[in-house]
N, C-alpha and C positions, 0 to 999 in steps of 0.2 A: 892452491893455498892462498890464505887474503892477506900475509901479513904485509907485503910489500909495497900495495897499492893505497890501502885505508887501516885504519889502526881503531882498535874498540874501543871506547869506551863507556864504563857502565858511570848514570850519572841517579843519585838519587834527587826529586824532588819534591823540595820540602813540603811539608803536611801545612795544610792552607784553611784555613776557614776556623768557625767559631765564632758565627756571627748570626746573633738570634735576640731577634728584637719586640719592641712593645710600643703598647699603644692603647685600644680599645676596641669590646667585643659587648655585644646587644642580646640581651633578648625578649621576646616580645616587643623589638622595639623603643626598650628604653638601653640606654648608655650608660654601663659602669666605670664610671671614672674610675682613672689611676693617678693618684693622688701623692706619691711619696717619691723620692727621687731613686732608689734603689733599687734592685728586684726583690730582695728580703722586704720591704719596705712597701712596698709596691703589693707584694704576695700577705703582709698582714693585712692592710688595707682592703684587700679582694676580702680577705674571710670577716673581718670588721663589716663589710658591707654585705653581705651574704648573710650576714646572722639578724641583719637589722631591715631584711627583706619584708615587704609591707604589702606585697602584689599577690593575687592569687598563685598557689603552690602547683606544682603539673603534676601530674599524675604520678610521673614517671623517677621525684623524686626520692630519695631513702633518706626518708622525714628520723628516722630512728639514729640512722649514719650519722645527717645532719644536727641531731641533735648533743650527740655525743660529741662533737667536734665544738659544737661552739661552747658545751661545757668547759672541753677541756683547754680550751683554745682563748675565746674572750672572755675573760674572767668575769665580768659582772650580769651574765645571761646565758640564755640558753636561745636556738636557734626559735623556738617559738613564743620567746618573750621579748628578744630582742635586745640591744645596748650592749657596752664596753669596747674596751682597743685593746689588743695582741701584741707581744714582745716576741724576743729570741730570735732565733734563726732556722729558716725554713730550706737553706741553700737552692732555693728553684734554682738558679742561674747552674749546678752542676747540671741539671736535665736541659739545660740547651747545647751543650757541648758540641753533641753527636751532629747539629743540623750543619754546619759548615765544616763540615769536615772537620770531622776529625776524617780529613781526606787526604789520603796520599795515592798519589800515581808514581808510575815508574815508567822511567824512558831510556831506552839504549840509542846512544847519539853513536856517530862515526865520524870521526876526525882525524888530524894528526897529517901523517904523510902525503896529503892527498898529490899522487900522481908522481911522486919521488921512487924511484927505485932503491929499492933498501935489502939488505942481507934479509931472506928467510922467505924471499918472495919466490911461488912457484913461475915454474916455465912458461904455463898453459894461462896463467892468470885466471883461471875458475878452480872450485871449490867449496865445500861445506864447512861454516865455523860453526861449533858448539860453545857457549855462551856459559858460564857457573859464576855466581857472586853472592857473597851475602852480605847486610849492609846494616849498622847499627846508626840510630838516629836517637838525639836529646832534645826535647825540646823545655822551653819556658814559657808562658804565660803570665803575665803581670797580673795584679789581682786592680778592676777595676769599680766602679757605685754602679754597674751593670752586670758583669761578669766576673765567676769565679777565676780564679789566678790557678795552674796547678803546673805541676813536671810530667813530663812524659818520657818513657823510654819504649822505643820502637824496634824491633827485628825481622828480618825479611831475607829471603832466599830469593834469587831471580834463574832461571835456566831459560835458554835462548838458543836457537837453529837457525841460521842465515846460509843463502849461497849468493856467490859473488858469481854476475855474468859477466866475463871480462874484464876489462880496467876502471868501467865509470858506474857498474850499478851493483847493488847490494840491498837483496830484500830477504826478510826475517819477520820473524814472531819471536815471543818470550810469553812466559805463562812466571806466574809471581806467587807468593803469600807472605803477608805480614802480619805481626801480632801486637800489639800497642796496649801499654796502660798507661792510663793520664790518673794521678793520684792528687785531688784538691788539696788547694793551701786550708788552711784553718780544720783540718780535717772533713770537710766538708761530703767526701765522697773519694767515688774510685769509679773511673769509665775504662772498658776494657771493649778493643775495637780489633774486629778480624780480615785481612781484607785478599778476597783470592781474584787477581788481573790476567786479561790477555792483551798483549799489544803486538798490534801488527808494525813493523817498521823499514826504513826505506833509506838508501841514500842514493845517490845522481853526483858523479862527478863530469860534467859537460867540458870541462879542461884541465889545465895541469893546474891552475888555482883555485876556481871557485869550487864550490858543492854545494849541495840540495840536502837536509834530511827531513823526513816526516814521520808522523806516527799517529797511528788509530788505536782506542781501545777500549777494554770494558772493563769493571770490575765489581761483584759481589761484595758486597759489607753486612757485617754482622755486629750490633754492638750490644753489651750487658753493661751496666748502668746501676749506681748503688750512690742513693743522698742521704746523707744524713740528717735528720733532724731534730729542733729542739727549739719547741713551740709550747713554753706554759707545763702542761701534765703530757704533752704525747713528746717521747723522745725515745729514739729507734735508728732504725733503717726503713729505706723506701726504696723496691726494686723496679726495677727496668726494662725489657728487650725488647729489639726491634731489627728490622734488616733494611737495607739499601742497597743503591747502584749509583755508578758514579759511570760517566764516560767522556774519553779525552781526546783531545784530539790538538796536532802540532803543527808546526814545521820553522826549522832556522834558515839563514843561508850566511856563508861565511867565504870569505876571499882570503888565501895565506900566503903571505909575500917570505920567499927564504933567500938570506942572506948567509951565505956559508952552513955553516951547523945551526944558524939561530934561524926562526920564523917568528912571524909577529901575522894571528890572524884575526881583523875585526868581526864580529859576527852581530847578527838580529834574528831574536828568535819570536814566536806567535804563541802561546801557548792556552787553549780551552779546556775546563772541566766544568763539568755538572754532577752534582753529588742532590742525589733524592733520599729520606726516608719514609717509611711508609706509617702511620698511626700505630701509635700502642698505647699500651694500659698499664702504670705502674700498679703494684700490687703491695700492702705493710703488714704489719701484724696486728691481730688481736688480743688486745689486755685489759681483761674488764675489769673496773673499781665499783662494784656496786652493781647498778642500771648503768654506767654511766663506761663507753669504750673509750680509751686514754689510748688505745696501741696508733700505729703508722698509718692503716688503712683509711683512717679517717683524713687524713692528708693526703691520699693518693691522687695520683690527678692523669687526666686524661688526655695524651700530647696530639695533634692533629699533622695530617701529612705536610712535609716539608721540602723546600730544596732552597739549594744556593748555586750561584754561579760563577765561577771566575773566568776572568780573558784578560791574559798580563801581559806586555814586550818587553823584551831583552836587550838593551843594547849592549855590547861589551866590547872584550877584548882580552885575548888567547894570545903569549907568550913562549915559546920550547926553544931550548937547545939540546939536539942528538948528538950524541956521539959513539963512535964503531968502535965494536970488540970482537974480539977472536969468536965470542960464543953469539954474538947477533949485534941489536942496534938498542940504546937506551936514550927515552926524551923524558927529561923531567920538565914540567910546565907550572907556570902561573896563569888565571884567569880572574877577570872581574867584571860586573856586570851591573847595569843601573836600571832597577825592574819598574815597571810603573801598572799598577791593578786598575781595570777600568771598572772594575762592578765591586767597587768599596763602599756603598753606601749600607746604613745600617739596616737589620731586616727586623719583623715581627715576629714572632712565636705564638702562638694562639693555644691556648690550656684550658682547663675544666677539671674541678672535682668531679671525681667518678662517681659522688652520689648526688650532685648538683647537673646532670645534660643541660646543656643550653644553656648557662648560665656560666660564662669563660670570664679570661683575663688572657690580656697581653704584656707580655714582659719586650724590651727594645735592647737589641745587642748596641757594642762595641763597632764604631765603622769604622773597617779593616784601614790601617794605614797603607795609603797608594802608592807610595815609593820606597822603596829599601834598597839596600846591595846584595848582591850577591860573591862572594870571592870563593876561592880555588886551589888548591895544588895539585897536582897529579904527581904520578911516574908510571910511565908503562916501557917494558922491556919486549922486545921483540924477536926471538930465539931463531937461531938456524933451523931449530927443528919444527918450523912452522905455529907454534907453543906462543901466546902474547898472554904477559905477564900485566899486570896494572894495580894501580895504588888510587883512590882518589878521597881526597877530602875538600867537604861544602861546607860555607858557613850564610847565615842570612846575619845581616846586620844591618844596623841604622834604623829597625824597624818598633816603633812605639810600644809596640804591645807582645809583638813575638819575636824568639830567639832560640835561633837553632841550627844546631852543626851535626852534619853525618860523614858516615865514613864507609867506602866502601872497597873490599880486595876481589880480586878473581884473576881468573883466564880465559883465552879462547883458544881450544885448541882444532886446529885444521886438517882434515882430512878430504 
């Protein structure tokens, strides 16, 4: 049984990224400036300039597509005459969501008693824990002159198999799925993100204080993607899908000094993801006025392969007092912790009307704020009957742009 020697717990980590940025994209050689401070702004501009194209045409463009769009788009021309400026709202900024994550990984840490004999602990010190948790998460997004603002609510189930060799080691896997919708402010859209994980994980207790945990892992992402827009005469929906991977990789170390029933232990944790998407093609509708297409698809645009990367530390600081009962051992805990992001700088997103190839824009995220908090409560109960009980709740704060708290319950129970 494990309950004696190390204690679970399930830790959610918070969903990271949302960081997709602009700049300038060539073709033939010549540079289309980005000219407006916004990405709405920024995005009429690309089609203002796109309608007032003076260069030989490629072959490969949909002269017909394009012409309907700048009908219905820059009001004083058509794309082979030329002239006028574009209003309204074209929400690009919801189609950059998905490239930084909207990433979540999941990690099963092990902490708590390390090396303390406690009621529920087996004789033998080896055994199999089976892991069940499910975990809700909120997040916010501020609405920025780059990126859309939206709420999200996340759900996720984790199951987990660990066996303990002895007193100082503990290795496991967990398989995961999560389900997320981010719903934009201004009604702008709705990103809906799937995400199925494996994570291999580890802990190393070398003495009765310190401990080692690490973690390896993969995950599948799937997202669907819905912008709305409202450009002049085309006002609709504009769809989305695409798939990705993410992969993570960890490790903390922590020293727990106990003084009677209370412990106080400092930790430092390492933590890597990479989250990739792969190219897709949005697709709108058709709604002809005449000769002339007004529907979404003349908006559609063409997103090009993506990734992001994060590598954050942890420093903090873990809190508990246990105390004994007839039926096992109970520690409620306080934690907090001071994150700092090394790879916060802003990124580009690279785009294209799907009837215009080679002929893009760049829209420029939001650069992630480097430093935030992270805090904590826990309680996990520890049963005679081998049975670990746990409660945990995460908040991130202090951070400029994003805000979010999860919670998560389960057990482990030993065999």
């Amino acid at each position: 049984m494990n309950t004696g020697i190390v204690k679970f717990k399930a830790c959610g980590i918070a969903l990271m990224g949302k960081a997709l940025v602009a700049g300038m994209v060539t073709f033939g050689g010549m540079s289309q400036p980005v000219e407006a401070a916004t990405a709405d702004a920024q995005f009429r501009q690309y089609l203002v300039n796109l309608c007032n194209y003076t260069g030989n045409i490629p072959a490969n463009w949909d002269i017909a597509m394009l012409d309907s769009m700048c009908q219905a788009t820059v009001f004083s021309g058509s794309f082979s005459s030329g002239g006028g400026s574009v209003s309204s709202s074209s929400n690009v900024g919801v189609s950059a969501i998905g490239e930084g994550p909207r990433k979540k990984k999941y990690r099963v840490s092990l902490d708590g008693q390390d090396g303390k004999a406690t009621q529920g602990a087996s004789a033998d010190n080896r055994g199999w824990g089976l892991l069940l948790t499910p975990q809700y998460s909120s997040n916010t997004r501020v609405e920025t002159e780059l990126e859309n603002g939206y709420q999200s609510d996340l759900n996720g189930l984790v199951v987990g198999l660990d066996y303990r060799f002895g007193d100082n080691l503990v290795l496991g896997a967990t398989v995961g799925k999560t389900s997320d919708k981010s719903t934009y402010l201004r009604n702008a859209g709705v990103l809906k993100t799937t995400n199925n994980s494996v994570v291999l994980y580890g802990t190393w207790v070398p003495g009765s204080a310190f401990s080692i945990d690490g973690y390896l892992g993969y995950a599948k992402l799937n997202l669907d993607n819905q912008r709305n827009v409202d450009i002049a005469l085309v006002q609709g929906v504009i769809n989305g899908s695409t798939s990705g991977s993410q992969r993570m990789a960890g490790m903390s170390a922590s020293y727990q000094h106990d003084a009677g029933r209370y412990s106080v232990a400092p930790f430092l944790s390492l933590d890597f993801i990479k989250t990739g998407l792969r190219e897709y093609t949005e697709t709108g509708s058709t709604v002809m006025q005449g000769l002339v297409n007004i529907g979404t698809s003349t908006l559609a645009l063409r997103h090009f392969e993506r990734s992001r990367t994060s590598f954050t530390s942890s420093l903090g600081m873990r809190f508990g007092a246990s105390s004994t009962h007839d039926w096992g051992v109970l520690e409620p805990s306080v934690r907090f912790a001071a994150v700092h992001e090394f790879k916060n700088k802003p990124q580009q997103i690279n785009n294209e009307l799907v009837s215009s190839p080679g002929y893009g824009m760049s829209l420029q995220t939001d650069a992630l704020d480097c430093n935030y908090l992270n805090l904590g409560v826990g309680m996990a109960a520890a049963l005679d009957n081998g049975v670990l009980l746990f409660f945990d709740f995460d908040k991130r704060a202090k951070d400029q742009l994003l805000s979010n708290w999860s919670v998560s319950v389960g057990g482990v129970v030993e065999f």
